[in-house]
C-alpha positions in Angstrom: 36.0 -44.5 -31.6 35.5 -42.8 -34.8 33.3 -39.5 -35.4 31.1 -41.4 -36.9 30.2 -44.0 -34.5 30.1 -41.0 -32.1 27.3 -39.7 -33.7 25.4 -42.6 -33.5 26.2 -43.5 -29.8 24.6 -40.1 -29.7 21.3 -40.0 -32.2 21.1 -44.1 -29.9 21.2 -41.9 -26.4 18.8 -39.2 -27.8 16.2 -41.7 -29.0 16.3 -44.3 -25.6 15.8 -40.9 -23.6 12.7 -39.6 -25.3 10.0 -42.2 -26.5 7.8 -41.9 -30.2 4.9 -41.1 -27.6 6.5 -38.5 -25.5 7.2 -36.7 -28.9 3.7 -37.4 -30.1 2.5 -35.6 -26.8 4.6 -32.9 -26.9 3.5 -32.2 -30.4 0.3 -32.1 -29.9 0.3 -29.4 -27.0 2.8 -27.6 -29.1 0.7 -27.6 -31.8 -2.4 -26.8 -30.0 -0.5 -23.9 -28.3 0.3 -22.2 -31.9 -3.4 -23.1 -32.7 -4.4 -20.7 -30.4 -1.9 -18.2 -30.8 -1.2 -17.9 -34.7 -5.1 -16.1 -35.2 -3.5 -13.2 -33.6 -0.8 -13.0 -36.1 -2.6 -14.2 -39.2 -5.6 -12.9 -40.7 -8.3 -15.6 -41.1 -10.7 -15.6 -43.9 -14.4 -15.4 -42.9 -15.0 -18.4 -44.8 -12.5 -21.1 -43.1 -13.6 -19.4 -39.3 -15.4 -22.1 -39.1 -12.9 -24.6 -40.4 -10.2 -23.3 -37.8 -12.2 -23.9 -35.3 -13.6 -27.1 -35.7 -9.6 -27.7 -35.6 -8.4 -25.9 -32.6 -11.7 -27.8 -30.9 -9.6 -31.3 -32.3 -6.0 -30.0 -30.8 -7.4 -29.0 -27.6 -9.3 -32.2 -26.9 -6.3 -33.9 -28.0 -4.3 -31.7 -25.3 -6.7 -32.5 -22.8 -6.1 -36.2 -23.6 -2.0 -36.1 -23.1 -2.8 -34.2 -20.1 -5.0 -36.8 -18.5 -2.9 -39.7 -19.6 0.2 -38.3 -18.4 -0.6 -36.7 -14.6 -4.5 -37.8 -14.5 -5.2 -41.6 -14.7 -2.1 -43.7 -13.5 -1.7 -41.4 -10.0 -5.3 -43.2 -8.7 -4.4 -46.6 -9.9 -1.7 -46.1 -7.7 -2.8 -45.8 -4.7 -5.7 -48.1 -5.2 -3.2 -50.8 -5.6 -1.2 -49.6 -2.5 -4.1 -49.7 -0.6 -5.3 -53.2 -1.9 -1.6 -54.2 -0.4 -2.1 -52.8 2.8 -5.3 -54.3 3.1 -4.3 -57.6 2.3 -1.2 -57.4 5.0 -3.9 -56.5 7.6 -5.9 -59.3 7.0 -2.4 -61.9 6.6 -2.2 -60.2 10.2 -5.2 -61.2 11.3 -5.5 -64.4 10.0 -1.9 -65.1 11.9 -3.3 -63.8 14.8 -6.5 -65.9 14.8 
């Protein structure tokens, strides 16, 4: 196997690992993380305050999002499933019983 074909055995591993939408998320708290600290470092004029924070208000919201999709939402769907499963074997039991 040539360097080459190395290379893209390896760019092929690197892109099956991470998805476009784990990058996207990522991004977005990175970004809304240096939203929040860059004002420290950079002097903001008093006439794009406003502007700033219309956009950190966009990047957090967006943060919040990715955070909800990835530990909020699908943990409850879940269990209600595994609890629709149970159920159902209780009442096959029953039924067999009967």
């Amino acid at each position: 196997m040539d360097q080459k074909q190395k290379g893209i055995d390896l760019v092929n591993k690197f892109a099956t690992r991470f998805s476009a939408r784990a990058t996207l998320a990522i991004t977005i708290i990175v970004a809304a993380l240096a939203s929040y600290f860059i004002p420290f470092f950079v002097e903001i004029p008093k006439t794009n305050e406003n502007h700033v924070s219309i956009g950190q208000g966009f990047l957090w919201g967006l943060a919040g999002a990715v955070i909800q999709w990835y530990f909020g939402s699908s943990k409850n769907k879940d269990d209600q499933e595994k609890a629709q499963q149970v159920k159902t074997l209780i009442q096959e039991a029953k039924d067999n019983v009967s």
